[in-house]
C-alpha positions, 0 to 999 in steps of 0.5 A, spaced: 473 723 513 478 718 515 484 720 521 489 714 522 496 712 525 500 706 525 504 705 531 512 702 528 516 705 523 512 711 522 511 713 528 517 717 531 517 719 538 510 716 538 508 722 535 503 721 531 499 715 534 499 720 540 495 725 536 491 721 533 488 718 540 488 724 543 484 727 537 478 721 538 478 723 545 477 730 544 472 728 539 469 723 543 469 717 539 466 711 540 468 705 537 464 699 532 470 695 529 476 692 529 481 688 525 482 681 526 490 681 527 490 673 526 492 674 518 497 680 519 502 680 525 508 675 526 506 674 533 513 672 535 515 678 533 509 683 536 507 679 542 500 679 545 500 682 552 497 678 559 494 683 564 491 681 570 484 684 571 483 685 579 489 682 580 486 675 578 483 674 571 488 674 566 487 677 559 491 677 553 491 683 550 492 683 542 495 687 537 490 691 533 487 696 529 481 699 531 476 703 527 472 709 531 468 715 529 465 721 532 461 728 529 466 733 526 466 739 530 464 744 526 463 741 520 457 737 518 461 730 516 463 725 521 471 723 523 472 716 523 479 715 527 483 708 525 488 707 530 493 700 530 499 697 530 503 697 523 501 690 521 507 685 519 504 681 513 499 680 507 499 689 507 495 688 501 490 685 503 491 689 510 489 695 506 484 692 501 480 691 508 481 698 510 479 700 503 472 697 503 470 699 510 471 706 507 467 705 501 462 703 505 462 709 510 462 713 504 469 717 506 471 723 502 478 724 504 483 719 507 489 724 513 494 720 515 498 722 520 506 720 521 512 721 524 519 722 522 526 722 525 530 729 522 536 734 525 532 738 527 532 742 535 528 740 540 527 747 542 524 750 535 517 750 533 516 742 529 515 742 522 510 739 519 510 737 512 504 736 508 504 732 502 499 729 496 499 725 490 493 727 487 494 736 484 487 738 486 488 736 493 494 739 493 492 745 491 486 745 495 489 744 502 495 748 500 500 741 502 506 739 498 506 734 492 510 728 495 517 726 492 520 721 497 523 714 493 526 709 498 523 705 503 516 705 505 511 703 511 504 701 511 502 708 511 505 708 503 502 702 501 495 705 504 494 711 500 496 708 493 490 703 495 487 709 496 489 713 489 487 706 486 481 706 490 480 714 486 479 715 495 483 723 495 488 721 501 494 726 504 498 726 509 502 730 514 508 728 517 512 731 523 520 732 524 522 729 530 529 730 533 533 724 532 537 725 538 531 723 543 528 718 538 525 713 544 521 719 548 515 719 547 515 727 543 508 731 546 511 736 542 510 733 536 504 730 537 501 738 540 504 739 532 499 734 529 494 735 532 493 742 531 495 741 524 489 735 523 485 739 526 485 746 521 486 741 515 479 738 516 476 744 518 475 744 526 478 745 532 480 742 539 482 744 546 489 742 547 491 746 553 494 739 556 498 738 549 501 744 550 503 744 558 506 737 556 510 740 550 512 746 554 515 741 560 519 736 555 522 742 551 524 744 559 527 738 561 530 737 554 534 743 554 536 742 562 540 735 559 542 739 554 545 745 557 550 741 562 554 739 556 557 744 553 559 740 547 552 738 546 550 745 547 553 746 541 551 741 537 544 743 538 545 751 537 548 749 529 541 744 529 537 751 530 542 755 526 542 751 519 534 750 521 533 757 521 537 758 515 532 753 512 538 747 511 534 741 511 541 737 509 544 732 515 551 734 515 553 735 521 556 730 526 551 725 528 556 722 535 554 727 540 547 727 538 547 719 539 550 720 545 545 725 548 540 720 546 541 716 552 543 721 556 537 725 554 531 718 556 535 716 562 534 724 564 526 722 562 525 716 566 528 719 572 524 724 572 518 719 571 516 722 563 
């Protein structure tokens, strides 16, 4: 079975980057590949990293998508885990690459995992959403037939190479508020995590996950109850969530403004 997230356009909230590393820790994954970023990325626009080695070497940390794997818990297949950055050019040939390493493994079911931004509250449980092009799949992990048009990022362009390459592949996507859509969402993460891991079949200790959540709900909220207009705001987000009305209709200013309120409140206290 084959886990990967991208960070970049899917991943609100570093949410599903997050889940996916911490589940190849979880897991003790050990890497054996990566792709090379030279063909993929406009290094102008993702620049490599310099960092100094004993305070004396200097090294150039690339952007890359590492490929890694790990026995499934429980299970009597392996996990392998592809981590990376959403590449920039050539996704055809990106994904072809990412294809044929999986034929090779003999992968039987693609997961990838995404974040999205939404109005939704911070304070409610996260909703994550399941969804499959192929009906048996759907049927068989109880997931949703996706029915989304518009834009797509990598993730999109790798399950239709997948669904080309008869590989059933699905995907689970976390609704992250839009409000605090720069800080990193343990909350989220704790979501995916939880979610993967009961999709393939095995489990994984998250005490740390839902420690951190617990904390950023804490401080959020903290932000949020020293305004009363933004209070309110956020109580309509949590009635209209609780009414099942997923539709964006109420005013986006105050939660734009609290955005900023809400990261600097964050740095602050050093989260």
């Amino acid at each position: 079975m084959l886990v990967s997230a991208f960070e970049g356009w899917n991943d609100a909230g570093d949410a599903a980057s997050t889940a996916v590393r911490y589940l190849a820790a979880a897991w003790s994954a050990r890497p054996f590949a990566s792709i090379d970023p030279e063909e993929f990325y406009d290094f102008t626009s993702t620049r490599p990293q310099v960092r100094l080695i004993d305070g004396l070497t200097r090294q150039i940390d690339w952007p890359t998508n590492g490929l890694s794997a790990a026995p499934l818990p429980g299970r009597s297949h392996d996990v392998v885990f592809l981590i990376g950055v959403e590449p920039q050019l050539r996704w055809k040939r990106f994904c072809a690459n990412v294809v044929g390493v999986a034929k090779e493994l003999g992968v039987e079911l693609v997961v990838s995992l995404g974040a999205l931004l939404a109005d939704v509250p911070h304070t409610l449980p996260v909703r994550v959403t399941g969804t499959a092009a192929d009906e048996e799949l759907v049927r068989r992990l109880s997931l949703e037939r996706s029915r989304y048009e518009g834009p797509t990022g990598i993730v999109g362009v790798l399950h239709d190479a997948f669904r080309q390459a008869e590989v059933p592949s699905a995907s689970l996507w976390a609704a992250v508020p839009h409000y605090i859509a720069q800080t990193p969402s343990p909350k989220a993460t704790l979501a995916l995590v939880q979610r993967a891991a009961s999709l393939l079949g095995s489990s994984v200790e998250t005490t740390d996950l839902e420690i951190a959540a617990a904390s950023y709900e804490r401080q959020v909220s903290e932000v949020v109850a020293g305004d009363e207009d933004v209070a309110d705001y956020v109580r309509r987000l949590e009635e209209a969530y609780e009414e099942g009305d997923r539709e964006p209709r109420l005013q986006m200013l105050s939660g734009d403004a609290l955005a900023d309120e809400v990261e600097r409140f964050l740095r602050d206290q050093g989260g």
